[in-house]
N, C-alpha and C positions, 0 to 999 in steps of 0.2 A: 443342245448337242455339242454347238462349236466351246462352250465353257467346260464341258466336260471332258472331251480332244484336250483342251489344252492343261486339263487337273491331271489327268493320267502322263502330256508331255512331261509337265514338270516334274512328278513323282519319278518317270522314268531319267529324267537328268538325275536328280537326285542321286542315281545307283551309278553314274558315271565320274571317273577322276578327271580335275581336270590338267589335260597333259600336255594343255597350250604353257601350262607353269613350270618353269626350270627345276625347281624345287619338288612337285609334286611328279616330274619324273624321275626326278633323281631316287628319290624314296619310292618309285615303281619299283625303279629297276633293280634298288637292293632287295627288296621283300620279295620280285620275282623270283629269284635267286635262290634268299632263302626257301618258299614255297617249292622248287622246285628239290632243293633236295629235300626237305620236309616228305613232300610227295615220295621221292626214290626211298626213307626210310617208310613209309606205310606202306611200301609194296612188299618189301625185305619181312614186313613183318607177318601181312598178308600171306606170303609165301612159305614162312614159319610156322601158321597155324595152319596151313592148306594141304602146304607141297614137299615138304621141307624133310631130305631125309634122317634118319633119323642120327647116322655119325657126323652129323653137319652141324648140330648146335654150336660147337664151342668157335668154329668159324663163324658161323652168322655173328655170335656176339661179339666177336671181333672187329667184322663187320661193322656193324650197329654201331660199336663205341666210336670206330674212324669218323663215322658220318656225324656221327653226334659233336665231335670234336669241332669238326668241319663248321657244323649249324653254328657250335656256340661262337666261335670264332668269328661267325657274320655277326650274330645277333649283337657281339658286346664290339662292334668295331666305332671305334672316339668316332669316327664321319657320321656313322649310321648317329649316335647318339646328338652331336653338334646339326647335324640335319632338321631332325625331330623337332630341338629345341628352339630353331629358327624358324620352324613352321607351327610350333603349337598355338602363338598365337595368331597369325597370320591365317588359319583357315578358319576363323570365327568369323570371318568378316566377310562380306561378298566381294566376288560371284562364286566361293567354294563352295561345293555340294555335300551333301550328306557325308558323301562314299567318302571325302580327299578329311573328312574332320578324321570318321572311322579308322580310317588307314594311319593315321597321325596318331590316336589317341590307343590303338592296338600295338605298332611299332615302339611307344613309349613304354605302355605295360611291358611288352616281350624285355625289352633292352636292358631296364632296369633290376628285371627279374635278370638276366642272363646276369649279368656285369655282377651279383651278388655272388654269384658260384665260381667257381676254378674249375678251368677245364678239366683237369685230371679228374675231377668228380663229376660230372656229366658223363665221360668217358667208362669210369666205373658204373654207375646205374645201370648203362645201356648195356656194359658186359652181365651184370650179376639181374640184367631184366631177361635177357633172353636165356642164360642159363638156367634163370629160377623156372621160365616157363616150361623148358624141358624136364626140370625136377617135377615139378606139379602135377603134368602130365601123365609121367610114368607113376608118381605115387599116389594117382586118381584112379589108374588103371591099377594099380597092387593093392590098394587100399594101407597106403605105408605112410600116415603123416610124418614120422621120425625122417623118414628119408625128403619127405620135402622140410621142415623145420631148420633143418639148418641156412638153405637160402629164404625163406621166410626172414631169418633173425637178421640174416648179413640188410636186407629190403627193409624191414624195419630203421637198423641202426640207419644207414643207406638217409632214408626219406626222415627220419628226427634230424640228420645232419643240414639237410637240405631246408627242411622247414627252421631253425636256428637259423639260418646263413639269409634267409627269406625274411624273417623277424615275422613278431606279431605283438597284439599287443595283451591277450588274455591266456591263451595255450595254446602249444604245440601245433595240435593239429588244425587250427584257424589259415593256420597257412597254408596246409594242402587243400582245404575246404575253397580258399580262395581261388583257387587254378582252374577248378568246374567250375564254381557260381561264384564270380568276385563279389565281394565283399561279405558272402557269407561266414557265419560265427557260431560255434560251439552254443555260445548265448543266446543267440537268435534260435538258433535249430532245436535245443533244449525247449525253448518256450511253445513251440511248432509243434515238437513232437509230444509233448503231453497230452494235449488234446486227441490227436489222432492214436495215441496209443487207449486213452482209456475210450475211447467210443469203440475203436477194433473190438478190445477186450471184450465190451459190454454188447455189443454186437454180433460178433461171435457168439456170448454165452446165451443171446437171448434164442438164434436160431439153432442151437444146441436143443436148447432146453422145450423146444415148439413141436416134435414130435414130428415133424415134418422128412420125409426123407424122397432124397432125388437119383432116379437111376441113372449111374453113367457109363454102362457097362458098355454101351455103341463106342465108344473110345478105347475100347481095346477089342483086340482079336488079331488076324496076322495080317500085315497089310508093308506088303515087298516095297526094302526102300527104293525102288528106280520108279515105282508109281506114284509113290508119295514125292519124289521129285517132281518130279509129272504133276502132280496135283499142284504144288506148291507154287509153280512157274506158272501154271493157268490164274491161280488164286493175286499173284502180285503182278499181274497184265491187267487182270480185272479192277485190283487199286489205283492200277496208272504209272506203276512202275516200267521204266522203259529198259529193256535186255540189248537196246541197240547202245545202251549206254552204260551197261552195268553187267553183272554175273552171278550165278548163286554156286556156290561150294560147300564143301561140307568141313566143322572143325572141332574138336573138341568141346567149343561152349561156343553156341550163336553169339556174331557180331557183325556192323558193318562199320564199311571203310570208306574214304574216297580217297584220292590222290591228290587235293588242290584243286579243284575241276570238278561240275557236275554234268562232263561228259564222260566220267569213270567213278561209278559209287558200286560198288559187291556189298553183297552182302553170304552171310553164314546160315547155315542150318544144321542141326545133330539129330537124325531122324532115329526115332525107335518101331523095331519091328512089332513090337506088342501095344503101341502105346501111339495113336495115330494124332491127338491133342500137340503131342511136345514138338514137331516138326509143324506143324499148322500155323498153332500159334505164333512159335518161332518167327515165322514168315510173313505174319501181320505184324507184328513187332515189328522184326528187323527192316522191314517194311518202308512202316511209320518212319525212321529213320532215313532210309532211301531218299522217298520220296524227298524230306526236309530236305537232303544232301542234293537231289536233282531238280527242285525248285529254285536253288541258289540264282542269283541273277549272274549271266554268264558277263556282264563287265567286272564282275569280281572274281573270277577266276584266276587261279597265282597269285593271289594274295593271300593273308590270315584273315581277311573275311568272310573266306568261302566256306567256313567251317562252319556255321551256327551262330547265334547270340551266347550261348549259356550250354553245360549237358543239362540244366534245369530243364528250359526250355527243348532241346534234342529231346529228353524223354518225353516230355508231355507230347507230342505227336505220334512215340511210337507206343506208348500206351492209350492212346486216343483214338489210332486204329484197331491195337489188339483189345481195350476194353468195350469203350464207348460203341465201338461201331462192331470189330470181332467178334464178340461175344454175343451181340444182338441175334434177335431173332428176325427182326425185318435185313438184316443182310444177309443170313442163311437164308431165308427164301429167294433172294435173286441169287445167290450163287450155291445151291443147291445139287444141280445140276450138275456142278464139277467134282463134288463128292461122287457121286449115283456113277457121276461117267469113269472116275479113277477106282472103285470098288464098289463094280453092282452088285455083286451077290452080297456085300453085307449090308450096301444101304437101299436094299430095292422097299424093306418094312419101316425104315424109321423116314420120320420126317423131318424137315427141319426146323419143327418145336421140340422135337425128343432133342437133336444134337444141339441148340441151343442152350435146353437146359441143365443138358451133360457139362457142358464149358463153363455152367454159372455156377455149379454143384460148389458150397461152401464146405469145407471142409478139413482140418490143421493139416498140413502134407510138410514132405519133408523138403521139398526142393523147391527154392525161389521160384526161378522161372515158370514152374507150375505150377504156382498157388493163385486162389482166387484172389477178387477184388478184396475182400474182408479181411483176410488171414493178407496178402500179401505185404502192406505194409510194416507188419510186426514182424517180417523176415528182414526189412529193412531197418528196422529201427534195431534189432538184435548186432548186423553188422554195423552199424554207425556205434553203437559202445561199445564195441570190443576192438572192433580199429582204432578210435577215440584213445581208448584205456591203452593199447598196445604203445601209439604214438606220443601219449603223454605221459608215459612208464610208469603207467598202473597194472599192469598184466600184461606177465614172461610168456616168448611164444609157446614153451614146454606146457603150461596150463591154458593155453587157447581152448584145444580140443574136449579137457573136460569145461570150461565154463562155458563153449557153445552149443553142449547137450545140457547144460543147468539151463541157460537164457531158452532154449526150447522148452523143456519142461513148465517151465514159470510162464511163458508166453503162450504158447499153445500144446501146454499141455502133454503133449507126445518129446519121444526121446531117438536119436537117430540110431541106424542099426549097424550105421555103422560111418567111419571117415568121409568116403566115398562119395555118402549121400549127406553126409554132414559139414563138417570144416573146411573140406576139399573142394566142394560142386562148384565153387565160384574161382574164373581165372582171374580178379582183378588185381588180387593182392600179391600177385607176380611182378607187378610194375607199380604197383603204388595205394597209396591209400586216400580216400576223400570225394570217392565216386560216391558210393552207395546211395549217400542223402538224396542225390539227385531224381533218382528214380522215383521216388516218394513227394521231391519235388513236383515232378512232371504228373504225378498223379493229380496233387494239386492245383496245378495249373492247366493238366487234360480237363478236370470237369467243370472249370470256367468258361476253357474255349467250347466244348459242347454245347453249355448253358447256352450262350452266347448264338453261337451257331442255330439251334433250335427255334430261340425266337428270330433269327432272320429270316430262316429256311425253316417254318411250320411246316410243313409237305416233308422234308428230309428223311422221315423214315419210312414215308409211302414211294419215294423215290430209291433206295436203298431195297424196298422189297422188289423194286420193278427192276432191277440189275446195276440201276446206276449208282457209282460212286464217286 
C-alpha cells in the first residue's frame, strides 16, 4: 500500500511546476498572461456563436484582431524567447518534473511559430475569421455559397500565406496539419488513409449488398427543443460532466470550449425538432471533449497545457463516448430511463435495443456529424482532399461546391440537395484548415483506448447496463 501512496505521490508532482525556480516562474508568469488573454479571446468567440447580436460582427472582429495583436506581441517578446533558451536545457535534469520540461518545450513551439508571422497578419485572420463566420452563417441559412465564397477565398489565401511564413518541408498544407497533430504530414496521412478508405468502401458495400435493413424511425417524430435540452443535461451528469463547472448552449454547429481552466469548459448543442439523434449525439460528443477539458490536472491551469496533448487525441474521447460507448446498447439500458422520462408517449413501446439500433443504422447521409461509424470516415477523408487541394492550389474556391457533390457521389454514392447540407454544414473552414484529419484520428485512436479498456475492465459493459459510467 505504502509503495503505492508513494507511485501515485510522485506521478502527482509530476503535474506540478517547480516555482521554488527563478526561471520556472518567470516563464509562469509570461504564459499566465498569455493564457489569460488566450482565455478572454475563446469567450469573445464563445459569445459569437451563442450570444452575439447580429450588427456586432464587424466589431467583434475588431475585437479579435486587437487581442490577437496583443497575444502575438507576448508570444514573440526576445525575453520570453532568451528565457526558453536558457531553460531548454536545464529542465532535463533533476529535480524538474514533467509539468516545468512541458511548459519549456510548448512555450518554445508557440514562440517560434509566432516570431515567423508579422503582427499585421495575425491581426487580419482574426478580422477576416470572425467576419467569414458571419458570412457562413447567413449563407447556411440562405443556402447562398456565392455569398460565403468570397471570404472563404480571402481564408484560403489568408492560411497559404501563413503556412509559407511557417515553412514545411513537402506541401503547403503540412503545416496547418502540424498545429493539431504536430508533426503530422500529407505523407504520412495519405498512407493512413488508404487503408481506411478502402475497407469503409468495401464495408459499406458489403452491408449494402446483405439485404439487411434496420428501422430508425424512433429517431424522428416531434420532440420540443426545451425537452431535448432537459434530456441532454440529465444525459451529460450521467457521463460525469460537471455544470458546476461548465454550461450547455445552443449554436449554429456543436462545439466546446474552455477558458485555460477546467473550472470553465461549455460546450454546444444545435437540437432538431424532428430529428431527436442530432442533439443526443451532439451531447455525447461534445461531451467526450468536456469531460477531457475537466479532467485536466488543476496545477496546469493558465497555462498552454490545459488544453489537451493533440485534437488527435481531444477527438478520440469524444468519439469514444459518442461511439464506443453512445451508441452501445449496454449504455441505453442504464440510461434509458431519461429518454422514457424526457418523451413518454413516444418511447413508452421502444426499447433500448430498438434505439440502439436506430443510432447504428449504416447508411450514406449527407451530414458529418450524422453519419455512422462506416460511412463516417469517408466524410472525412472527402474534406482532408479538398482542403489539401484548396491549400496546395490545386482547386479554385468557385469549383469547391461542384467537386464536393463529385467526392460524395464516388464515396458514397448519394449527391447533396443542396449547399446547405453540403459544402456549407461544417463551420471549420471559417478559421482555417488542417482539423478534419483529426477526427478520423481520434477514431483511430478511440478503438485502441476501448480495446484497451475492455481487457482491464471485462465487467465494463455489464457496468454500463447497470447505470454506471
Amino acid at each position: 500500500m505504502s509503495s503505492l501512496h508513494s507511485q501515485h505521490q510522485q506521478q502527482a508532482r509530476m503535474l506540478e511546476f517547480t516555482r521554488s525556480h527563478e526561471e520556472i516562474n518567470a516563464l509562469l508568469g509570461y504564459l499566465q498572461e498569455i493564457s489569460d488573454l488566450a482565455a478572454l479571446g475563446a469567450l469573445a468567440a464563445w459569445d459569437q456563436n451563442t450570444a452575439l447580436p447580429e450588427e456586432a460582427g464587424d466589431v467583434r472582429g475588431a475585437q479579435l484582431a486587437t487581442l490577437q495583436g496583443v497575444l502575438h506581441e507576448r508570444w514573440t517578446s526576445p525575453e520570453l524567447g532568451r528565457l526558453v533558451a536558457r531553460l531548454e536545457s536545464v529542465v532535463e535534469k533533476e529535480p524538474f518534473t514533467d509539468a516545468d520540461r512541458a511548459l519549456v518545450r510548448e512555450a518554445k513551439r508557440e514562440h517560434e511559430k509566432a516570431t515567423r508571422l508579422p503582427r499585421s497578419l495575425v491581426e487580419e485572420m482574426a478580422r477576416v475569421e470572425a467576419a467569414s463566420f458571419e458570412a457562413w452563417r447567413r449563407a447556411r441559412e440562405q443556402n447562398d455559397f456565392a455569398s460565403f465564397a468570397p471570404w472563404l477565398s480571402r481564408t484560403v489565401a489568408l492560411q497559404r500565406e501563413i503556412a509559407e511564413r511557417y515553412g514545411y518541408r513537402e506541401t503547403r498544407y503540412d503545416a496547418l496539419l502540424d498545429l493539431f497533430e504536430p508533426g503530422l504530414t500529407v505523407r504520412k496521412l495519405d498512407a493512413l488513409f488508404a487503408p481506411v478508405r478502402e475497407v469503409s468502401l468495401s464495408l459499406l458495400k458489403r452491408i449494402q449488398n446483405s439485404g439487411h435493413t434496420i428501422d430508425a424511425s424512433c429517431l424522428y417524430g416531434h420532440f420540443p427543443v426545451a425537452q431535448q435540452d432537459a434530456l441532454c443535461k440529465r444525459l451529460l451528469e450521467a457521463l460525469g460532466y460537471d455544470f458546476q463547472r461548465g454550461g450547455l448552449a445552443h449554436s449554429p454547429h456543436p462545439f466546446t470550449t474552455s477558458f485555460g481552466s477546467p473550472l470553465d469548459v461549455r460546450l454546444t448543442i444545435h437540437p432538431q425538432e424532428n430529428f431527436l439523434a442530432s442533439a443526443v449525439m451532439a451531447a455525447i460528443h461534445e461531451g467526450g471533449h468536456a469531460l477531457y477539458e475537466q479532467g485536466c490536472a488543476p496545477t496546469l491551469l493558465r497555462t498552454p497545457l490545459a488544453g489537451g496533448a493533440s485534437m488527435g487525441v481531444h477527438e478520440s474521447q469524444s468519439r469514444l463516448w459518442e461511439n464506443y460507448i453512445g451508441r452501445s446498447e449496454p449504455f441505453w439500458k442504464g440510461q434509458f430511463h431519461l429518454l422514457r422520462a424526457a418523451f413518454p408517449e413516444h418511447f413508452t413501446t421502444i426499447d433500448a435495443a430498438t434505439f440502439s439500433r436506430a443510432l447504428n443504422k449504416v447508411e450514406p447521409s449527407l451530414i458529418r456529424i450524422e453519419a455512422d461509424e462506416v460511412t463516417y470516415n469517408l466524410h472525412i477523408i472527402i474534406r482532408y482532399e479538398l482542403e489539401r487541394e484548396l491549400i496546395n492550389g490545386e482547386l479554385a474556391v468557385e469549383s469547391l461546391p461542384r467537386l464536393w457533390n463529385a467526392r460524395y457521389r464516388e464515396y458514397l454514392g448519394i449527391t447533396p440537395d443542396s449547399d446547405r447540407n453540403g459544402v456549407l454544414q461544417d463551420v471549420h473552414w471559417t478559421s482555417g484548415f488542417g482539423y478534419f484529419p483529426s477526427y478520423t484520428l481520434g477514431n483511430l485512436y478511440a478503438a485502441q483506448i476501448y480495446y484497451t479498456l475492455l481487457k482491464i475492465f471485462p465487467d465494463f459493459n455489464n457496468r454500463l447496463e447497470q447505470g454506471e459510467t
